[in-house]
BASELUM-705586 format. One line per field, with one value per residue: residue number from 1; residue in one letter; x, y, z of N, C-alpha, C, O in turn. Coordinates in steps of 0.2 Angstrom, whole numbers. Layout:
BEGIN
num = c(NUM_...)
residuo = c(a_...)
neast = c(X_...)
nnorth = c(Y_...)
nup = c(Z_...)
caeast = c(X_...)
canorth = c(Y_...)
caup = c(Z_...)
ceast = c(X_...)
cnorth = c(Y_...)
cup = c(Z_...)
oeast = c(X_...)
onorth = c(Y_...)
oup = c(Z_...)
// end
This chain:
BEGIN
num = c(1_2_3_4_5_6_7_8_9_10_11_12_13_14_15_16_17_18_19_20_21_22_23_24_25_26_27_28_29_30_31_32_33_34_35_36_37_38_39_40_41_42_43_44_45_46_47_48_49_50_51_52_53_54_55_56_57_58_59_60_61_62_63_64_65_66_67_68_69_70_71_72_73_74_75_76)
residuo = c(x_x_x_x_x_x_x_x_x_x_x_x_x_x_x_x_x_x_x_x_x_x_x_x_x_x_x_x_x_x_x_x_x_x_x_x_x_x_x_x_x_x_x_x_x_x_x_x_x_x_x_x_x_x_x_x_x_x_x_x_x_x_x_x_x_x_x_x_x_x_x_x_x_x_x_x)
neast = c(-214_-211_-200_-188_-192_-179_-167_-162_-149_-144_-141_-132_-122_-120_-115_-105_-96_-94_-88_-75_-69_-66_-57_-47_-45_-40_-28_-19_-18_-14_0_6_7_17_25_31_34_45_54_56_61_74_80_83_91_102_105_111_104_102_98_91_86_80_68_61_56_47_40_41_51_69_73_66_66_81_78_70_79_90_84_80_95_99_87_94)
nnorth = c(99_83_71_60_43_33_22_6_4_18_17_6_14_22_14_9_19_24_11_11_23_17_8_17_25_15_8_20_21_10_10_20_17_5_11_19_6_4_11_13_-1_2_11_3_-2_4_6_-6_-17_-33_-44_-53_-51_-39_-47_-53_-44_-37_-47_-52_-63_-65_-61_-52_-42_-41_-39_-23_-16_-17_-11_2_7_6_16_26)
nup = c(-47_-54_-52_-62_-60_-50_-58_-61_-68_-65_-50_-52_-58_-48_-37_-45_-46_-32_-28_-35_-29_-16_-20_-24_-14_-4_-12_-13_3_5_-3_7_17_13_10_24_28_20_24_37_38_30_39_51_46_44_57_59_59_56_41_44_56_54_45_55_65_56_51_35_25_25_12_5_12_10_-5_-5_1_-7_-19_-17_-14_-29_-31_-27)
caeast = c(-210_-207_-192_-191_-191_-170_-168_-156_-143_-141_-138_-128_-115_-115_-113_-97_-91_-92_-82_-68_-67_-66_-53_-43_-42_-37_-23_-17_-16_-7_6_7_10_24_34_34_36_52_59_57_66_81_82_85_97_105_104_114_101_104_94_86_82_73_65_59_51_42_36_44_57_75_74_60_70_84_77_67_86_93_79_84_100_97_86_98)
canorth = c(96_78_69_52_37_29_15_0_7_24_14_4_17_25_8_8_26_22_6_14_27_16_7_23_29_9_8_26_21_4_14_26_10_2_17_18_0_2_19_9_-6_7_14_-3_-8_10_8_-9_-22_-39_-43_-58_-47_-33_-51_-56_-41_-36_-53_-53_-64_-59_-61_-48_-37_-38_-34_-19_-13_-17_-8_9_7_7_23_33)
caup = c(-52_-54_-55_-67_-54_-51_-63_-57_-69_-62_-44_-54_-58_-43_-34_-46_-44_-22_-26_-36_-27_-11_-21_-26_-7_-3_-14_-9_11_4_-4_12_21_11_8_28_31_19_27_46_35_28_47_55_43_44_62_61_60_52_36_46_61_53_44_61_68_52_45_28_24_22_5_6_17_6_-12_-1_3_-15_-21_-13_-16_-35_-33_-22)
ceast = c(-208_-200_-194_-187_-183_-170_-163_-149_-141_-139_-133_-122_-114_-113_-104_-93_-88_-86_-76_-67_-63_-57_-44_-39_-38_-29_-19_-15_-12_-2_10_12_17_28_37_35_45_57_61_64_75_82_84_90_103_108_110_110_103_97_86_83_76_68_58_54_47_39_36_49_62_76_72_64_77_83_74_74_90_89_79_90_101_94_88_104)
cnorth = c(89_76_63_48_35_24_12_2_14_23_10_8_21_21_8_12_26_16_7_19_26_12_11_23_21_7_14_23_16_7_18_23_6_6_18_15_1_7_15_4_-3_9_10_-5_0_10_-1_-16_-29_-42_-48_-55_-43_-38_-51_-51_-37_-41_-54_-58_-61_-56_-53_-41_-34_-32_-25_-16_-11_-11_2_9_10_15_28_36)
cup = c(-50_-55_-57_-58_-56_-55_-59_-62_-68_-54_-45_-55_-52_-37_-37_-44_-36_-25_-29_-35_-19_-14_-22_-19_-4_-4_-12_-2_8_3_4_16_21_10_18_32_28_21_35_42_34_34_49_51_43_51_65_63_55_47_41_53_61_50_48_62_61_46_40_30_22_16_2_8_12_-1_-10_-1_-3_-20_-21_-12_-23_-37_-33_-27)
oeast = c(-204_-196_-199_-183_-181_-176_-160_-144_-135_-135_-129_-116_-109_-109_-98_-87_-82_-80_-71_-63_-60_-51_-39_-33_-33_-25_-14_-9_-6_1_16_18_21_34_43_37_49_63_66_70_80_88_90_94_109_114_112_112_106_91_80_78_70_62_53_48_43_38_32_52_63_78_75_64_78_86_76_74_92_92_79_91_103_96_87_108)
onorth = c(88_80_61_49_34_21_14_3_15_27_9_5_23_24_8_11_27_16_6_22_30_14_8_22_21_4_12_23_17_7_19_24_4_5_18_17_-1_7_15_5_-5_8_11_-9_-1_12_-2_-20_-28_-42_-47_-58_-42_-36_-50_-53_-33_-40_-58_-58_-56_-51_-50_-36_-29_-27_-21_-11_-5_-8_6_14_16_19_33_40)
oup = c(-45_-57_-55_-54_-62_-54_-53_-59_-70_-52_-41_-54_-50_-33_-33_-42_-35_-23_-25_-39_-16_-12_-22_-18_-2_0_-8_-2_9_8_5_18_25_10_19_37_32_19_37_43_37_34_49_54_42_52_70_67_49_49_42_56_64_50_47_61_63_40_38_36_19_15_-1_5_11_-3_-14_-4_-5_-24_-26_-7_-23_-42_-36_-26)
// end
């Protein structure tokens, strides 16, 4: 039994399906990421760190570091 030859749109969608599904697991690990950049964040500053300290060693600005603190605050 034959099969009908792949056309350029049925590698067209499964070109899309791979890219949004690479996107999916992408966005997922980002998330994964910032929830445990901002739990380290709340720990340092729990732990007695200065806004512009925890700045420093994770490359946000304070400002950054702040709204991240205000932020979790708001939710608690």
């Amino acid at each position: 039994m034959s099969h009908p030859a792949p056309t350029r749109h049925a590698d067209t969608e499964t070109d899309k399906r791979a890219a949004l599904k690479l996107a999916t697991a992408a966005a997922h690990k980002a998330d994964v990421a910032e929830s445990t950049r901002d739990n380290a964040i709340r720990f340092a500053a729990e732990q007695g760190a200065s806004l512009r300290e925890i700045a420093a060693g994770t490359g946000l600005s304070h400002m950054t570091v702040k709204r991240i603190l205000e932020r979790s605050e708001s939710e608690a």
